[in-house]
N, C-alpha and C positions, 0 to 999 in steps of 0.2 A: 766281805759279805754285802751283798744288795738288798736293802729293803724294799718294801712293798707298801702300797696305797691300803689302806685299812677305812671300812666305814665310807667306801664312795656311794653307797645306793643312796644311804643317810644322807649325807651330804648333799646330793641332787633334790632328796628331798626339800632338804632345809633352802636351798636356794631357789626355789619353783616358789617357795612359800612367802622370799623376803615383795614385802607389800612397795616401798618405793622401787619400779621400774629402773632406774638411774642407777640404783645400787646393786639390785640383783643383774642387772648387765655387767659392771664393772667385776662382781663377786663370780657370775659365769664365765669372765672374759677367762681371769687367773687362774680358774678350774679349771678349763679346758686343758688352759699353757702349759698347766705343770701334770695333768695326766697325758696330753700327748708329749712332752717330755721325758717322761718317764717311759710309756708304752711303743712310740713309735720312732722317738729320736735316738732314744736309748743311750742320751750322755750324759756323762757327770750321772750317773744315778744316786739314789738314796743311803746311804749307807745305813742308814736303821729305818724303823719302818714309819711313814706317816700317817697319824689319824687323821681323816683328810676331814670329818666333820668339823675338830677342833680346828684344823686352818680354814674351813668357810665361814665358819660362827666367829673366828677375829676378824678375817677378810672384812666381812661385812660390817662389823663395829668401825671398822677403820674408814671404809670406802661409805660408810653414811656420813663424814665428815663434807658433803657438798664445800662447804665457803671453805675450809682449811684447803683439800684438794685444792680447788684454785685461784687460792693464795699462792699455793706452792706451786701450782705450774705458771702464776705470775713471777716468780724469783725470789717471793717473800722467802725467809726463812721463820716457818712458822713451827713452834714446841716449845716448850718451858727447859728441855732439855738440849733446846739446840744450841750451844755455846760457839758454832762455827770449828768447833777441834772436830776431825776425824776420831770416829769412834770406833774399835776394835771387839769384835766378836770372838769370846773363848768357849 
């Protein structure tokens, strides 16, 4: 079974809204990526459905981190949880 994008109008909402420039680009960039993945590339699809509001609303908690982001695309290893072990998603 393929899931489906849930809550995209919201979500466009919510990112037309976020105030730092820097962030609602980065938060528009991976919106985009993952509805035209879904819609027009049509691989690997969803297997349950996504609330896409909830993935913009973290998106953008994340991607306002300015200095961590580029720490990490400096090589830093930046997190309190980053121990350097590979970590496994269940």
């Amino acid at each position: 079974m393929t899931g489906t994008l849930l809550s995209c109008d919201e979500a466009v909402r919510f990112i037309e809204h976020i105030r730092d420039p820097v962030t609602r680009n980065l938060v528009n960039m991976a919106f985009v990526h993952l509805v035209k993945r879904v819609h027009l590339e049509k691989r690997d699809p969803p297997q349950a459905d996504l609330d896409m509001l909830f993935i913009v609303t973290s998106l953008q908690d994340f991607f306002a981190e300015h200095d961590v982001i580029a720490r990490t695309l400096e090589g830093e290893n930046v997190g309190a949880w980053f121990d350097g072990k590979p970590t496994e998603c269940t």
